[in-house]
VOGU-93909 format. One line per 10 residues: number of its first residue (from 1); their letters; for each residue x, y, z of N, C-alpha, C. Coordinates in pm, 1 decimal, padded with zeros to 6 digits, always signed. Example, Ala and Ser with C-alpha at 12.3 -4.5 7.8 and 13.67 -1.06 7.14 Angstrom:
2
1> as> +01319.0:-00569.0:+00780.0:+01230.0:-00450.0:+00780.0:+01320.0:-00330.0:+00780.0 ~ +01285.0:-00225.0:+00708.0:+01367.0:-00106.0:+00714.0:+01290.0:+00003.0:+00787.0 $
END
This chain:
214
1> xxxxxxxxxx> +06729.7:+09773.1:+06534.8:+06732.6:+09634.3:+06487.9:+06671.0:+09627.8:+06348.6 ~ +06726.1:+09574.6:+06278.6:+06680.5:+09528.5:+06119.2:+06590.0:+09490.0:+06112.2 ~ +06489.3:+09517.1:+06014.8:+06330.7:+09440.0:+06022.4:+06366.9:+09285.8:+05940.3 ~ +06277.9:+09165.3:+06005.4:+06306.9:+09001.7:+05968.8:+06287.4:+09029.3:+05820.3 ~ +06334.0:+08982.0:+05761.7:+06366.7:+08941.6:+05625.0:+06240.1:+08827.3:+05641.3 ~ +06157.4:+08827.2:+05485.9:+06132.9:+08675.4:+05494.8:+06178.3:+08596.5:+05395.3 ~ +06181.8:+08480.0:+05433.0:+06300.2:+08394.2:+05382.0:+06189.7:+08306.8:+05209.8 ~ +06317.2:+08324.8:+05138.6:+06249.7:+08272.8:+04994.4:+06219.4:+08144.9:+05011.0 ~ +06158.8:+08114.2:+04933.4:+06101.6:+07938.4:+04895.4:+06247.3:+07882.8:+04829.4 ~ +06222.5:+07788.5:+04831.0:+06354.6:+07719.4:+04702.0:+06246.4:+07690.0:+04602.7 $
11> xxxxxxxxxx> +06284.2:+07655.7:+04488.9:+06201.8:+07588.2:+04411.4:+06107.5:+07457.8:+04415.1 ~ +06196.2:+07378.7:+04505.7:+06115.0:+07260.1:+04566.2:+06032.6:+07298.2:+04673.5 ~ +06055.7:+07343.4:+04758.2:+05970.7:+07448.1:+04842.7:+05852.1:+07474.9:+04822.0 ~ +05872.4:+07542.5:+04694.2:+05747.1:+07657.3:+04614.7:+05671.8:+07503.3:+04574.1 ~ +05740.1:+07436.0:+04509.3:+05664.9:+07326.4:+04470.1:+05584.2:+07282.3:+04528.3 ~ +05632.0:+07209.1:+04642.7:+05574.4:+07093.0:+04758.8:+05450.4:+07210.7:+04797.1 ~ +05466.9:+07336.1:+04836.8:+05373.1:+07385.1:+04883.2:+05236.2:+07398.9:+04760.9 ~ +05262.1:+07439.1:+04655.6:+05131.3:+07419.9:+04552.7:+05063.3:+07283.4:+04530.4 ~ +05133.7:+07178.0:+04541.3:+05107.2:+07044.5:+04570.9:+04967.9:+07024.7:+04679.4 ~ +05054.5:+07102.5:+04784.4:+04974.2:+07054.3:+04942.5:+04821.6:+07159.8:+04884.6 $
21> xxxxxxxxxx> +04859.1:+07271.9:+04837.3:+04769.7:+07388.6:+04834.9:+04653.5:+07300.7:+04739.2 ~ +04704.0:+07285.7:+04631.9:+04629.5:+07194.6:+04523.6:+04527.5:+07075.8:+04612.2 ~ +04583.4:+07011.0:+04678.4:+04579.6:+06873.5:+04685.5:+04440.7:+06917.3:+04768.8 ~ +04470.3:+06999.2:+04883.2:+04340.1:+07061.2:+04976.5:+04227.1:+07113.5:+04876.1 ~ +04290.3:+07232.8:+04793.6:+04158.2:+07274.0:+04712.6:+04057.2:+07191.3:+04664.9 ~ +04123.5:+07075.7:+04555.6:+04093.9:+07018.5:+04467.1:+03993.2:+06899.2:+04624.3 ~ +04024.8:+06890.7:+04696.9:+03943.9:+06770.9:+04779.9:+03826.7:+06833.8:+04831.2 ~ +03829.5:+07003.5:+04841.6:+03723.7:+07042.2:+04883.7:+03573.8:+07104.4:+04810.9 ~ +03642.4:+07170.3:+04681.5:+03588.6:+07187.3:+04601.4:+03552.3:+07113.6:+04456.5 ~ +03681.3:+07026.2:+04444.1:+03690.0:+06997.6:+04347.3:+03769.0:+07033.2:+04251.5 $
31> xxxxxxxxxx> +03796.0:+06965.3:+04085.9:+03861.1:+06974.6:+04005.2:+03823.8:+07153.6:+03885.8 ~ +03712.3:+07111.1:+03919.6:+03636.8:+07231.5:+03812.3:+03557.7:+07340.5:+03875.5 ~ +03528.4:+07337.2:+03993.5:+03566.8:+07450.1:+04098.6:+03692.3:+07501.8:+04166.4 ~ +03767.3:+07455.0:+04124.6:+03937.9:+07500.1:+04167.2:+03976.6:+07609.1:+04051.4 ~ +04029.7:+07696.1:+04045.0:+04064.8:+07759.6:+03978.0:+04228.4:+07832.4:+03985.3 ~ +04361.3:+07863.3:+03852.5:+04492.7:+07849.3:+03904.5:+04465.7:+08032.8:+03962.3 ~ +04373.0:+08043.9:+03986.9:+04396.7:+08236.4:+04090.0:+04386.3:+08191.5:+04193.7 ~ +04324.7:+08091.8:+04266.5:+04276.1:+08020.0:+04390.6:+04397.8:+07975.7:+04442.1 ~ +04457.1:+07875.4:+04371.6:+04559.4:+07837.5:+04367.9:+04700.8:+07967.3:+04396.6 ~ +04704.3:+08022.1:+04343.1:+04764.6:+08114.5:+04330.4:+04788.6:+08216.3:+04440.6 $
41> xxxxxxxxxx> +04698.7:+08252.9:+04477.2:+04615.3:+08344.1:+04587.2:+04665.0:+08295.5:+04749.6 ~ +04611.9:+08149.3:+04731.2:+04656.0:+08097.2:+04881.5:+04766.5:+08077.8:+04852.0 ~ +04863.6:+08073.2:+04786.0:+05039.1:+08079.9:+04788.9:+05084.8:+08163.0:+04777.0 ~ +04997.9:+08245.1:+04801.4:+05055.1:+08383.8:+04786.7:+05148.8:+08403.7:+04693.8 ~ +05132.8:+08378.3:+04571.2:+05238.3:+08428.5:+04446.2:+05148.4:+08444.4:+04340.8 ~ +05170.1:+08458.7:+04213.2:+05121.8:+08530.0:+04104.3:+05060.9:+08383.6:+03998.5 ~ +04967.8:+08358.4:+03939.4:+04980.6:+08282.9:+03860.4:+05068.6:+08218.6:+03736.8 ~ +05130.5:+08312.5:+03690.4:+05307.6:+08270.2:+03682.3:+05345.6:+08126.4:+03683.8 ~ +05340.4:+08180.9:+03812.0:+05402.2:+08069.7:+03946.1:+05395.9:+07957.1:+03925.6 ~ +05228.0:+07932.1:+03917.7:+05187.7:+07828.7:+03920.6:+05207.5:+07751.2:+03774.5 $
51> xxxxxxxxxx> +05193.2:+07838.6:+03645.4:+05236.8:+07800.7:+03526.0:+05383.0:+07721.9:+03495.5 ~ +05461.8:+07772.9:+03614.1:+05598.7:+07777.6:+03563.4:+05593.3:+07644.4:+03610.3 ~ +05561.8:+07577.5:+03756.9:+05563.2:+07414.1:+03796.3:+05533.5:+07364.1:+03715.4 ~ +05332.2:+07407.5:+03716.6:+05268.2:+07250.7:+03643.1:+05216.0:+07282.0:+03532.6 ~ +05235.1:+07399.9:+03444.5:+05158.9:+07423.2:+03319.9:+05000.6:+07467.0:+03322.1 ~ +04980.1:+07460.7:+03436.3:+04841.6:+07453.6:+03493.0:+04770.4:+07421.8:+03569.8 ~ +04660.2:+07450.3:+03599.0:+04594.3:+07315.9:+03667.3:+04592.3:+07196.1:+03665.6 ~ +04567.9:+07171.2:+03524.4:+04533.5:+07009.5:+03486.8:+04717.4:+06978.9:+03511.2 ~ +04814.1:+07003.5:+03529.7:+04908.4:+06959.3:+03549.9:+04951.1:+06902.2:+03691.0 ~ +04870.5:+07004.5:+03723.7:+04908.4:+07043.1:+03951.6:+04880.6:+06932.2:+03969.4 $
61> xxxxxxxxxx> +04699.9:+06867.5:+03930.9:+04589.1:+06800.3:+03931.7:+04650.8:+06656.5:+03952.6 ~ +04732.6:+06668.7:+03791.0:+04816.9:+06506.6:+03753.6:+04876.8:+06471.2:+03841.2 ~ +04941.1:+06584.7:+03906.4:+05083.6:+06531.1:+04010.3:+05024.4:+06474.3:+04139.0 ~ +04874.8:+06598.9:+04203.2:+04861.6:+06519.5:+04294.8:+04829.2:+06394.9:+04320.8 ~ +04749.8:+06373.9:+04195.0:+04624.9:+06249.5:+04136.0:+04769.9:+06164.6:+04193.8 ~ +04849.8:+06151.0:+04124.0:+04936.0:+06039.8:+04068.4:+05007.5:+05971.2:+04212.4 ~ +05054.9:+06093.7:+04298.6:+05123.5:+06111.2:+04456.5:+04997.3:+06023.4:+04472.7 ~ +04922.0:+06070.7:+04502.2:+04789.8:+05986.4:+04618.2:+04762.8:+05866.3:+04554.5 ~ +04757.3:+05841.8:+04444.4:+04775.2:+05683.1:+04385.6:+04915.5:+05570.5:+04448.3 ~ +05008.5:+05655.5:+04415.9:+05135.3:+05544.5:+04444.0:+05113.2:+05522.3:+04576.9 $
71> xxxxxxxxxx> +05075.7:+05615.4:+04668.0:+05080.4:+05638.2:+04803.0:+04977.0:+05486.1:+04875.4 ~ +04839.8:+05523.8:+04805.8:+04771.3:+05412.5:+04798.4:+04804.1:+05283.0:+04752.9 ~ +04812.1:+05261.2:+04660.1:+04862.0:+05120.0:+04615.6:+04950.7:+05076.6:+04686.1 ~ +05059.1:+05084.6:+04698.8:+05182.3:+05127.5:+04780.3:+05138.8:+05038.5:+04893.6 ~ +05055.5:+05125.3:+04960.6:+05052.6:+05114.2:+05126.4:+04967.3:+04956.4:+05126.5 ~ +04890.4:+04945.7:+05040.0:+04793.9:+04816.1:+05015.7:+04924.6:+04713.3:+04979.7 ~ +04948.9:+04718.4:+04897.0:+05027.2:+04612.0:+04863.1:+05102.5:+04556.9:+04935.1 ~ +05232.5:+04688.9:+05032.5:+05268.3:+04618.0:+05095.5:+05227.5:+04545.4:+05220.8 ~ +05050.3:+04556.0:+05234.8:+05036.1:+04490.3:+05382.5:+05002.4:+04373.4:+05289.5 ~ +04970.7:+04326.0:+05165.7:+04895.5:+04236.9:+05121.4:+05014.9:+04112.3:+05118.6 $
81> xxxxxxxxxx> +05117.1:+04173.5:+05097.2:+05220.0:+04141.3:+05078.1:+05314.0:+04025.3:+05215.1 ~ +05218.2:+04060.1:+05317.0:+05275.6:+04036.6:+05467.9:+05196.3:+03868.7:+05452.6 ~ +05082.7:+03834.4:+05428.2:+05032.4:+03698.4:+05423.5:+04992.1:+03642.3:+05308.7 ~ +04915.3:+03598.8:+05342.1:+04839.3:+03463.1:+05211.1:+04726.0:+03417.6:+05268.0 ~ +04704.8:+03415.8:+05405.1:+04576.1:+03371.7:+05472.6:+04464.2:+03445.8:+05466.9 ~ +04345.1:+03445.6:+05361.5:+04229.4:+03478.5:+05337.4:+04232.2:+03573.7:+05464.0 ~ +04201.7:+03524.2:+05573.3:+04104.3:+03614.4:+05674.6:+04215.4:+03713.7:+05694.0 ~ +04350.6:+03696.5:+05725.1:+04395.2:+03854.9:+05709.2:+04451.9:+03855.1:+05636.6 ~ +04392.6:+03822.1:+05490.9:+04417.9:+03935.9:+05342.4:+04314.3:+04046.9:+05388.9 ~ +04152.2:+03995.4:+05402.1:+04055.4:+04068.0:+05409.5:+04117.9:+04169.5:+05524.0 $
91> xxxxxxxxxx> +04154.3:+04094.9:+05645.2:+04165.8:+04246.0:+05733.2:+04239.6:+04344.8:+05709.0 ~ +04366.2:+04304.0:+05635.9:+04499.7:+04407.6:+05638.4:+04456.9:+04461.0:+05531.2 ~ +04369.7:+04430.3:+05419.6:+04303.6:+04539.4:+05323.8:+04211.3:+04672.4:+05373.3 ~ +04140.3:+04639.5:+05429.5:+04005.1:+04694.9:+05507.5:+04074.9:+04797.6:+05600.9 ~ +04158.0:+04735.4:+05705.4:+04236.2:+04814.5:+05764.0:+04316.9:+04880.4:+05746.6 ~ +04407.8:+04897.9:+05639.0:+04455.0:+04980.5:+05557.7:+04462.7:+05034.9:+05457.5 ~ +04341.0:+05040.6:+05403.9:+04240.3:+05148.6:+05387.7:+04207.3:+05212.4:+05439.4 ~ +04106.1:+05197.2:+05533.3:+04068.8:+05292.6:+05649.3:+04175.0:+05381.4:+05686.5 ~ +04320.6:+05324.3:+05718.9:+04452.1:+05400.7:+05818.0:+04478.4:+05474.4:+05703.0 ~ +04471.3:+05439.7:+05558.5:+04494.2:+05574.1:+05471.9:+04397.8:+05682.5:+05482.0 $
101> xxxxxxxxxx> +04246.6:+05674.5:+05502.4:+04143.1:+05775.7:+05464.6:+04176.9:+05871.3:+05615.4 ~ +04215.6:+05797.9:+05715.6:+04267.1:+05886.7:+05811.9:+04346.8:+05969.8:+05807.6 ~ +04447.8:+05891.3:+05756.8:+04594.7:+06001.6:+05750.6:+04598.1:+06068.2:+05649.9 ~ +04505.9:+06088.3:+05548.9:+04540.2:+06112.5:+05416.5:+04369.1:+06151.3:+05344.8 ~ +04316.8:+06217.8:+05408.2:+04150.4:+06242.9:+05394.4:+04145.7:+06337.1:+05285.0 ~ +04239.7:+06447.1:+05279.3:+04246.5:+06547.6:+05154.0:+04271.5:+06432.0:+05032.8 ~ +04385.3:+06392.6:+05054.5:+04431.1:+06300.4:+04937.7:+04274.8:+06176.1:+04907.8 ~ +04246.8:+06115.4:+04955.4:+04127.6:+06013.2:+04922.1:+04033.6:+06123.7:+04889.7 ~ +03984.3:+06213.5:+04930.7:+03882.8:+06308.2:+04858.1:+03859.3:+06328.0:+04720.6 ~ +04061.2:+06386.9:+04730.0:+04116.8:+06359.4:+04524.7:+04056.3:+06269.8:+04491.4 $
111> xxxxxxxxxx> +04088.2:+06143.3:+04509.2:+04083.2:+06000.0:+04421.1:+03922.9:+05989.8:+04357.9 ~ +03818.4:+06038.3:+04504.5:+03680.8:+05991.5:+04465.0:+03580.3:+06069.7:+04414.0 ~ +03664.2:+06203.1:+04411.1:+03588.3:+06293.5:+04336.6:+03568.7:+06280.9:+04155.0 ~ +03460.6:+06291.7:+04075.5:+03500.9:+06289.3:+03961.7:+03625.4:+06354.2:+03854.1 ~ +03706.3:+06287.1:+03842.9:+03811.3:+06354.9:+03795.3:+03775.3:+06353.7:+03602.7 ~ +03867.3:+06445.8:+03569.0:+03853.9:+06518.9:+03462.3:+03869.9:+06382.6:+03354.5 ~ +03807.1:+06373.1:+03247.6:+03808.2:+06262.6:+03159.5:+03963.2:+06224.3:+03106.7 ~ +04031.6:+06319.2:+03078.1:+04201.1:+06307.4:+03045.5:+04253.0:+06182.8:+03158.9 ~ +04225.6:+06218.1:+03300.9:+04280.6:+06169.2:+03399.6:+04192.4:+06049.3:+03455.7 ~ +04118.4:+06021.2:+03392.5:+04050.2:+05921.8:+03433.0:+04096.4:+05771.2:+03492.2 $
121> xxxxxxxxxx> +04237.7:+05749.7:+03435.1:+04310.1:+05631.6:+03509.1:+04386.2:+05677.9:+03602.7 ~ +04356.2:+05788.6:+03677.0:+04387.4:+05807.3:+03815.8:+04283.8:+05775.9:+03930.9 ~ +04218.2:+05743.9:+03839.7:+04045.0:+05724.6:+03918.1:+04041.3:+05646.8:+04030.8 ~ +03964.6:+05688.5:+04116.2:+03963.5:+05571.8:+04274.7:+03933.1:+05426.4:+04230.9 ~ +03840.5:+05436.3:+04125.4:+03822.2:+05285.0:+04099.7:+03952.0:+05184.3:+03996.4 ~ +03996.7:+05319.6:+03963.0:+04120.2:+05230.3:+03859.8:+04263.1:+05216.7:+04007.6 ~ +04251.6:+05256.8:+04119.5:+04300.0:+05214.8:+04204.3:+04258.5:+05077.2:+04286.4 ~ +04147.5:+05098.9:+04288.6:+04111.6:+04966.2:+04335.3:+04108.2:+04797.7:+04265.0 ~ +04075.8:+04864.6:+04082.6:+04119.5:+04756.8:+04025.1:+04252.3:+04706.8:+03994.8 ~ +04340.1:+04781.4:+04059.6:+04509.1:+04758.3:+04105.8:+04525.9:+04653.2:+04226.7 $
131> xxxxxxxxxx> +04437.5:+04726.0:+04309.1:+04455.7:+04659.7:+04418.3:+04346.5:+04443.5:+04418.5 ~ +04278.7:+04466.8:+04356.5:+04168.8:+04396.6:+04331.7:+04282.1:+04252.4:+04273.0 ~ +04318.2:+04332.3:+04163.8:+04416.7:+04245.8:+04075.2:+04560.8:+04206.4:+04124.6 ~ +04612.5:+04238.0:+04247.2:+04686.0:+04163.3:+04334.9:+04642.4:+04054.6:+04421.1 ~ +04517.9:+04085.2:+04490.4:+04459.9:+03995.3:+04528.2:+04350.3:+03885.6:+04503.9 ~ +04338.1:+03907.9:+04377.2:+04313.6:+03796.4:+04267.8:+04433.1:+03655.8:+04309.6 ~ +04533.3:+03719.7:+04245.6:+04616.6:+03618.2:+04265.5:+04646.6:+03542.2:+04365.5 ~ +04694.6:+03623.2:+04477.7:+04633.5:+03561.3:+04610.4:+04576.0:+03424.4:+04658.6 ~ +04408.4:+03475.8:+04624.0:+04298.4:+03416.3:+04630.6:+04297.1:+03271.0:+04563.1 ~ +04304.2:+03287.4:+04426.4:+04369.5:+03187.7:+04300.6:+04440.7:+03070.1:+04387.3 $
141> xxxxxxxxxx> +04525.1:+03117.8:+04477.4:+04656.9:+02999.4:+04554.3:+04549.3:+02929.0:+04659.0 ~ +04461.9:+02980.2:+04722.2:+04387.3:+02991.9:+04759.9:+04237.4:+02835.9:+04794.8 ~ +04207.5:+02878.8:+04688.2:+04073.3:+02829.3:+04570.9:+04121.9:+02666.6:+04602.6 ~ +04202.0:+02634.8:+04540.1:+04212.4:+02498.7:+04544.6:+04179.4:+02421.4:+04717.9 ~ +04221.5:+02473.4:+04789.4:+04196.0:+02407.5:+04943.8:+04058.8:+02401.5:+04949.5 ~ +03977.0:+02504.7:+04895.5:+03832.7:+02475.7:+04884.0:+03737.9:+02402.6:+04813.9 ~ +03817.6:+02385.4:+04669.8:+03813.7:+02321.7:+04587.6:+03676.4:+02372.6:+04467.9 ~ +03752.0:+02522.8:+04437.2:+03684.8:+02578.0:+04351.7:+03766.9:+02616.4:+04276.4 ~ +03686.3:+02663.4:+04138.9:+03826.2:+02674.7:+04004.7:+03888.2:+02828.1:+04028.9 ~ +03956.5:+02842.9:+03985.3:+04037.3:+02933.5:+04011.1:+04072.7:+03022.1:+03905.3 $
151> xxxxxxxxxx> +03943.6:+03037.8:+03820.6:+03892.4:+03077.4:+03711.1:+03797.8:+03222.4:+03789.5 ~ +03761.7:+03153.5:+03882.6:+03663.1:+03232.3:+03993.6:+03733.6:+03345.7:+04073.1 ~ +03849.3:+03339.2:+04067.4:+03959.8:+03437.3:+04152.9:+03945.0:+03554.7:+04134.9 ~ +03936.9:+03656.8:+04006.8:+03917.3:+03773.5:+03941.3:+03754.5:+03827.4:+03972.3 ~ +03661.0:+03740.7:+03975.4:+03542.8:+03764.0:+03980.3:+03526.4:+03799.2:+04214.2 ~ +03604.0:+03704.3:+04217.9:+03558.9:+03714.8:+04387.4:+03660.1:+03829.8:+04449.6 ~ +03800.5:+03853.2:+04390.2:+03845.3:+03963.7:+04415.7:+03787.2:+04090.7:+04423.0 ~ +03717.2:+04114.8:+04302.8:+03635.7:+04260.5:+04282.5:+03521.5:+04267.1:+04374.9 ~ +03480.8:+04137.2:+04387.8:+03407.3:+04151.2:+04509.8:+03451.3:+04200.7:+04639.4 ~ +03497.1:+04147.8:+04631.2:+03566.8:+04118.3:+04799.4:+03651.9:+04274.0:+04817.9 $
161> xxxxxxxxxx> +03718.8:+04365.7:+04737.3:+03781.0:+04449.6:+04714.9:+03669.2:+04542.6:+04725.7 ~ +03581.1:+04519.5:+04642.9:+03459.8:+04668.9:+04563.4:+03409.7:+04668.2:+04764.6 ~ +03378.8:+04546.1:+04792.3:+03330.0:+04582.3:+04914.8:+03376.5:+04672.5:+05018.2 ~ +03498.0:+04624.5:+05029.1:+03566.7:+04709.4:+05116.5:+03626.0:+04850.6:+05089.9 ~ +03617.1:+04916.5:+04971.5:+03664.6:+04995.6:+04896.4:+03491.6:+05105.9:+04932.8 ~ +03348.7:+05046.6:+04892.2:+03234.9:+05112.9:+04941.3:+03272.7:+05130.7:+05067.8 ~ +03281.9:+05039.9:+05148.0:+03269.3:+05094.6:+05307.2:+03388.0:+05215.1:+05309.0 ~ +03498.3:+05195.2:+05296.8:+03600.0:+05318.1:+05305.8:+03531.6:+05482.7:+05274.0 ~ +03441.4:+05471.0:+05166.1:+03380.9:+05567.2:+05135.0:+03280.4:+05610.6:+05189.6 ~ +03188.0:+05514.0:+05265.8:+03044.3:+05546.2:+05366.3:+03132.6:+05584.9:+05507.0 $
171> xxxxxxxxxx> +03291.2:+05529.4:+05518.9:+03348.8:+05561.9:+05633.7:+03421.1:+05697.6:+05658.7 ~ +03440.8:+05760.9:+05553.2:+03521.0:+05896.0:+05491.0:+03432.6:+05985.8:+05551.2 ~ +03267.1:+05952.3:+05585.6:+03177.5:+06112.9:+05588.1:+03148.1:+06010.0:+05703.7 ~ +03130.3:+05895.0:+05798.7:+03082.0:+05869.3:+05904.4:+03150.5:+05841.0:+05962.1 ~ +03211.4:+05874.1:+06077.6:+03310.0:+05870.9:+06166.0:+03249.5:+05807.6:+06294.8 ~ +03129.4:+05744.7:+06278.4:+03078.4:+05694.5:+06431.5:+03130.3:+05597.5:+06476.6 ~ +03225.8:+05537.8:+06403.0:+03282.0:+05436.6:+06454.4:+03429.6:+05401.1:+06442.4 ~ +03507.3:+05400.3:+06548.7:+03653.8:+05323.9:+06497.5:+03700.4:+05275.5:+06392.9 ~ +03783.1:+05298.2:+06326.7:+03835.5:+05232.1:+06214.6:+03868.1:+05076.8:+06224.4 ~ +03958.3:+05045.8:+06356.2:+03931.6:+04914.3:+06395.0:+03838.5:+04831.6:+06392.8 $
181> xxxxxxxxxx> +03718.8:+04883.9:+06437.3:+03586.8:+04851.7:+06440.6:+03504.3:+04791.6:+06350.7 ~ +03514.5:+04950.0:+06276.1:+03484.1:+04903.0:+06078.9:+03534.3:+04780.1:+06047.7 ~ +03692.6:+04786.5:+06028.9:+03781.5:+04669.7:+05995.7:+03698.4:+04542.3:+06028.7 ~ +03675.0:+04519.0:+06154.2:+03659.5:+04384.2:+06274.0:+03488.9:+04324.0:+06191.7 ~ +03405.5:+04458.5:+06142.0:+03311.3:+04397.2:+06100.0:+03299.6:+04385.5:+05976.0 ~ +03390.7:+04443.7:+05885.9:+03457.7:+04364.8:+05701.6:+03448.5:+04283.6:+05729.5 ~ +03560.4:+04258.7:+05776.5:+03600.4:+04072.7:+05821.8:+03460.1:+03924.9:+05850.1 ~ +03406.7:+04020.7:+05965.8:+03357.1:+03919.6:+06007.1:+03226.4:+03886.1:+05871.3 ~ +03179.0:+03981.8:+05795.8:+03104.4:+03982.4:+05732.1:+03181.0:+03838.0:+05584.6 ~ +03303.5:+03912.0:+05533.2:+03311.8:+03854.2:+05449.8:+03453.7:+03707.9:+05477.4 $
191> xxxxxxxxxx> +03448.3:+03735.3:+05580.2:+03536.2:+03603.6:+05666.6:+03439.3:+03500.8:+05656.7 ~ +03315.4:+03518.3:+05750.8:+03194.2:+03417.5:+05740.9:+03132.3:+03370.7:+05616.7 ~ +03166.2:+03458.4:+05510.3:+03126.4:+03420.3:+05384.1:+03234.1:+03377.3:+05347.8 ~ +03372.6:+03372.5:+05325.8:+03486.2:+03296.1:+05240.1:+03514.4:+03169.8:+05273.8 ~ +03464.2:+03156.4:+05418.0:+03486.1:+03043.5:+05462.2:+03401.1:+02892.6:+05446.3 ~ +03302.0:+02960.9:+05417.0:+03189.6:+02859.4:+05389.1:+03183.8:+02853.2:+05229.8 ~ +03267.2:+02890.4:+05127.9:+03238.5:+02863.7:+04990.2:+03202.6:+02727.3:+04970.6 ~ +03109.2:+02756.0:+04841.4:+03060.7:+02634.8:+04766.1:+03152.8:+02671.0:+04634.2 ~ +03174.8:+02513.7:+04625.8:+03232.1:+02555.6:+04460.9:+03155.3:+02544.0:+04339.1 ~ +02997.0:+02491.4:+04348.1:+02916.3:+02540.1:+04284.3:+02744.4:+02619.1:+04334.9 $
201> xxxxxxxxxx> +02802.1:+02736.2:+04343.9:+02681.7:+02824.4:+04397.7:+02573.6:+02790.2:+04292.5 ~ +02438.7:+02803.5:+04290.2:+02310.5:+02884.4:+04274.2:+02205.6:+02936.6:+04336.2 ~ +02120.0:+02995.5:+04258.4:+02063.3:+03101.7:+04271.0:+01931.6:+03014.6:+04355.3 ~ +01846.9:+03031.4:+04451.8:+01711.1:+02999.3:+04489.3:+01618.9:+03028.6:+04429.9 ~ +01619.9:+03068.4:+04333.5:+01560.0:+03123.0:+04184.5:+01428.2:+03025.6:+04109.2 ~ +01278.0:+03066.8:+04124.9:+01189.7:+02915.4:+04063.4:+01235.3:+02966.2:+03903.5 ~ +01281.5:+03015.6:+03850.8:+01333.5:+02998.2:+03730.1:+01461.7:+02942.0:+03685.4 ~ +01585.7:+02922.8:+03770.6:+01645.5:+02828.1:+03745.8:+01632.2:+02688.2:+03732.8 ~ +01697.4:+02578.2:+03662.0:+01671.5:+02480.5:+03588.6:+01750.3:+02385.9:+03764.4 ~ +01829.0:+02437.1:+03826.5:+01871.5:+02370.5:+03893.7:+01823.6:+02357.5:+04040.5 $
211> xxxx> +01797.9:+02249.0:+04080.7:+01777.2:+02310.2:+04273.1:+01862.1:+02314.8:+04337.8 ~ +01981.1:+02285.7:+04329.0:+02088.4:+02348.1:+04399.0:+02111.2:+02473.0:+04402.7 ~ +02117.2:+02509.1:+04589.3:+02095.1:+02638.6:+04620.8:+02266.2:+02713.1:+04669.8 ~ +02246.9:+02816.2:+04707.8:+02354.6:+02861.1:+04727.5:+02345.8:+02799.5:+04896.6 $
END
């Protein structure tokens, strides 16, 4: 009997696999602990190889950066996309987030690791101010039923976003709890707070001029 042949890559093949190879390295070690022999090595092909795709590292880097961005935004938008009702804007954000860091833990690793200054608008936070800035608008439609200006929309988004965007990240290395879970207590945290807005907050502050408190 003939000894098995093993069967070539195609070019897309070879691709997708330096991608995946990349995408793992770069989440475990990092951008500047990754190196294209590493790369190389676990694909078992020659550095070449890897030249001939992405020019390099910093090329591999771009592609994955860029994949795990659309992937993200993407997946946010379109749940954001499903309502208009404050309390599940907040949940279907929170919660899908979380359902990405699950399915996709190499890839979110990419995003929050410091990436290389070139690539810096691949950055986790220049994702979130994507996401932030959809639901600005949102919010904005919003504002008026409460009867606050809507000047305030951009400022309470980043809030309301940065928040849930930290927890995703304290949730990435702590797994003690359900993702549902997490979700259920976003919500209730900043549900109980959206709901009770003032449309003119201040501070309890004996140095403010005003006594109106928050």
């Amino acid at each position: 009997m003939a000894p098995n042949k093993r069967t070539r890559m195609t070019g897309i093949e070879r691709r997708q696999q330096l991608i995946n190879i990349g995408r793992s390295l770069f989440a475990s070690k990092g951008f500047d602990a990754t190196s294209v022999e590493e790369i190389a090595s676990t694909a078992g092909v020659t550095k070449p190889v890897v030249y001939e795709h992405f020019g390099g590292k910093e090329g591999l880097y771009a592609v994955v950066v860029d994949r795990e961005v659309l992937r993200l935004v993407t997946t946010i938008s379109d749940s954001l996309s499903s309502t208009e009702h404050p309390r599940l804007l907040v949940e279907n954000t929170a919660l899908t987030l979380l359902d990405y860091i699950d399915k996709h833990e190499d890839g979110f690793r990419v995003l929050v690791r410091d990436a290389p200054s070139e690539h810096s608008a691949g950055s986790y936070s220049s994702v979130i101010g994507d996401v932030a800035n959809k639901v600005e608008h949102l919010l904005a439609r919003r504002f008026s039923d409460a009867e606050i200006d809507a000047k305030w929309a951009p400022l309470y988004a980043q809030m309301l976003v940065g928040l849930i965007a930290q927890v995703g990240q304290w949730w990435l290395e702590e797994r003690a709890f359900a993702k549902e879970v997490v979700a259920a207590h976003v919500v209730n945290l900043t549900w109980l707070g959206l709901r009770n807005l003032r449309p003119n907050p201040q501070l309890l502050n004996e140095h403010t001029d005003n006594s109106t408190t928050i």
